[in-house]
C-alpha positions as a Markdown table, in Angstrom:
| # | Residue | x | y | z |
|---|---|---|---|---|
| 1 | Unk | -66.5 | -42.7 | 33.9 |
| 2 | Unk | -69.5 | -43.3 | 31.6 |
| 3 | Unk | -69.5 | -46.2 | 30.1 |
| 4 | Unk | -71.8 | -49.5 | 28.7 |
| 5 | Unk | -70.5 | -52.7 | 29.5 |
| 6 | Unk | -70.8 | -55.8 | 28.0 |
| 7 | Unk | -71.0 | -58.6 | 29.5 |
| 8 | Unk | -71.2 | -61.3 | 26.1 |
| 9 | Unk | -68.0 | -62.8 | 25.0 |
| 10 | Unk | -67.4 | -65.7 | 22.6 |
| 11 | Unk | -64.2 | -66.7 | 25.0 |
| 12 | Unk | -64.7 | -65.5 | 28.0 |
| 13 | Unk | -67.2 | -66.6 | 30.6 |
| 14 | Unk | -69.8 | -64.2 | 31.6 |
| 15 | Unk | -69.2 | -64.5 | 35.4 |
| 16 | Unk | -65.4 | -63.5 | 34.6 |
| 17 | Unk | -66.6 | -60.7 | 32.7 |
| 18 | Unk | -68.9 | -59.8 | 35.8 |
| 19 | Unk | -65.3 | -59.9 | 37.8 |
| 20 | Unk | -63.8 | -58.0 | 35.4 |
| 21 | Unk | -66.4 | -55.0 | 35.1 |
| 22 | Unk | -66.3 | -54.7 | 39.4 |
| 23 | Unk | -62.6 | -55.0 | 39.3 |
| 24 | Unk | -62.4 | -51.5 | 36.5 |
| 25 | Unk | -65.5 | -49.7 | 38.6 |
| 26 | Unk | -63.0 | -50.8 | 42.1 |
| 27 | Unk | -60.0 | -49.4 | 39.8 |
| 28 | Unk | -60.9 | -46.2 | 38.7 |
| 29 | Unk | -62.5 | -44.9 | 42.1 |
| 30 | Unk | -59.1 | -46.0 | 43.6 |
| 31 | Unk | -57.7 | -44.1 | 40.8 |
| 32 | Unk | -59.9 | -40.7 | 41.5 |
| 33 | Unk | -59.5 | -41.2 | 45.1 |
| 34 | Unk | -55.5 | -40.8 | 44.9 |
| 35 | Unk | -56.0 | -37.4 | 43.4 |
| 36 | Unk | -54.7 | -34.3 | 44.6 |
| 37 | Unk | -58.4 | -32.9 | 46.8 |
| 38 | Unk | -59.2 | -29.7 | 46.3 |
| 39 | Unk | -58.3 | -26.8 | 49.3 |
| 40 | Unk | -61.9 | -26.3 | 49.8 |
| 41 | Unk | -63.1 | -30.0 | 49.9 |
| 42 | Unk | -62.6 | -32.5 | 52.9 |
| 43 | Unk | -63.4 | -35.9 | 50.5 |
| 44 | Unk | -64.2 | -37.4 | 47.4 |
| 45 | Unk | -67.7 | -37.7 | 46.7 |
| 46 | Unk | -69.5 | -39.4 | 43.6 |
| 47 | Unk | -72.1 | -39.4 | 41.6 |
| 48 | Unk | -73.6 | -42.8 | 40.6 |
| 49 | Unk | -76.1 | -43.4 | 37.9 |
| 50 | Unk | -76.8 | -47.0 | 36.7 |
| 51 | Unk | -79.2 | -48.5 | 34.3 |
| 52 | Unk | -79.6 | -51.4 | 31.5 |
| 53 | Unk | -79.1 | -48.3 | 28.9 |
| 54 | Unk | -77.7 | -44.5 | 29.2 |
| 55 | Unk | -81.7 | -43.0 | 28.7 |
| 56 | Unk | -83.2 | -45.5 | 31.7 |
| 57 | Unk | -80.3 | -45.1 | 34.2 |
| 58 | Unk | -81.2 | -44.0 | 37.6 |
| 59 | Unk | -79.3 | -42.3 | 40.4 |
| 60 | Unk | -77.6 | -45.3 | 42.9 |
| 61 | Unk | -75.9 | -44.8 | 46.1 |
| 62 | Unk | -71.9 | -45.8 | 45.8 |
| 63 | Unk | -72.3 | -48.5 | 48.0 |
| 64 | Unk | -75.4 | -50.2 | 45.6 |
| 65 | Unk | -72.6 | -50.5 | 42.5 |
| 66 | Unk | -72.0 | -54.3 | 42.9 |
| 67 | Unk | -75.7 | -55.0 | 43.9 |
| 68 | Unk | -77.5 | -53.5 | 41.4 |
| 69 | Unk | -74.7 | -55.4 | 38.8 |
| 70 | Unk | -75.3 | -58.7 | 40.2 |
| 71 | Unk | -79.6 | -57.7 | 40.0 |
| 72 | Unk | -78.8 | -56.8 | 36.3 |
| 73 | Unk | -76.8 | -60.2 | 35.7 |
| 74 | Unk | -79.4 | -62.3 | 37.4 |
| 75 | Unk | -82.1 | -60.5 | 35.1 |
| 76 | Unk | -80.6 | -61.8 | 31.7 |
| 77 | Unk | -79.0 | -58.5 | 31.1 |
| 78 | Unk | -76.0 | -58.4 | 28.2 |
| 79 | Unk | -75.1 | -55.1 | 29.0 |
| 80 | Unk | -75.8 | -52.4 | 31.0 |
| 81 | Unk | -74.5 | -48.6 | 31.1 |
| 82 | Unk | -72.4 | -47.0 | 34.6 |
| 83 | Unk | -71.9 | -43.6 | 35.4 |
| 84 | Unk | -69.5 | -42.0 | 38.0 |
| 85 | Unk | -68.6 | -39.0 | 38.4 |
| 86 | Unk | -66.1 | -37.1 | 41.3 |
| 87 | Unk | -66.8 | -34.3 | 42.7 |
| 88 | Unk | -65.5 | -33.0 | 45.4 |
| 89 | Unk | -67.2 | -33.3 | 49.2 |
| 90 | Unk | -67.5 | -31.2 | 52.1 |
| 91 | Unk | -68.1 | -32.8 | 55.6 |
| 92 | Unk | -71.0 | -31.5 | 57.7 |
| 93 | Unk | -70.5 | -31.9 | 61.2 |
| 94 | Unk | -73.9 | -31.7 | 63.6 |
| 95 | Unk | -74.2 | -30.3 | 66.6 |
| 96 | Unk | -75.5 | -32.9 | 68.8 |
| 97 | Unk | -78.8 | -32.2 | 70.2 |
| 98 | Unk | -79.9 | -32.7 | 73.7 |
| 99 | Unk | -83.8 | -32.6 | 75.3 |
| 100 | Unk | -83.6 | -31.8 | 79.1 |
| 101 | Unk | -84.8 | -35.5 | 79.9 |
| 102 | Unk | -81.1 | -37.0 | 78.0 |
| 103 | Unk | -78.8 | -34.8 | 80.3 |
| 104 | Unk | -77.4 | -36.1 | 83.1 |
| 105 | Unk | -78.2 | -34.9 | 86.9 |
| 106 | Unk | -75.1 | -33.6 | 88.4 |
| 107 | Unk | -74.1 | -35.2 | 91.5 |
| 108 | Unk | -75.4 | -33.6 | 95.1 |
| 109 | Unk | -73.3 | -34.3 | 98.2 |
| 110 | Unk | -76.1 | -35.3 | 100.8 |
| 111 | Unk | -73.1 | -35.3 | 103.5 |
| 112 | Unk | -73.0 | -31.3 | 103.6 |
């Protein structure tokens, strides 16, 4: 999805249109989410760039969508440009790491 919203209407409230915008950006990642992942891939991932225009958009963190929408309303903005793009993810699991201090003692019979 690359897109530039609007957010002036001559009928419809700009707060509704706010509503609206999240409710597509919800939509279509519900939308890429239900496709068929690739063998290879564990997730979904995506790629998030947001700004008031296509040129000064900046990379976002998915979760930052709705924040950096309401910091763009509260600004005076009339529009502003959204980009996401899937791609598939692979998960990276950690081993965990242990120092010799965060492992337990084992227990010692003193009876013996």
């Amino acid at each position: 999805m690359k897109k530039t919203f609007e957010l002036v209407h001559p009928k419809i409230q700009p707060a509704r249109m706010v509503d609206s915008v999240k409710h597509d950006v919800k939509k279509y990642l519900r939308r890429e989410r239900n496709k068929q992942i690739p063998k290879d891939a564990d997730f979904w991932d995506f790629d998030v760039k947001f700004g008031l225009t296509q040129e000064t958009s900046e990379v976002i963190r998915l979760s930052e969508i709705n924040k950096s929408i309401d910091t763009a309303v509260e600004g005076g903005a009339t529009s502003f440009y959204i980009e996401i793009i899937a791609k598939p993810g692979i998960r990276i699991i950690q081993e965990p790491v242990f120092d010799e201090d965060d492992i337990e003692p084992e227990f010692v019979n003193d009876e013996d």
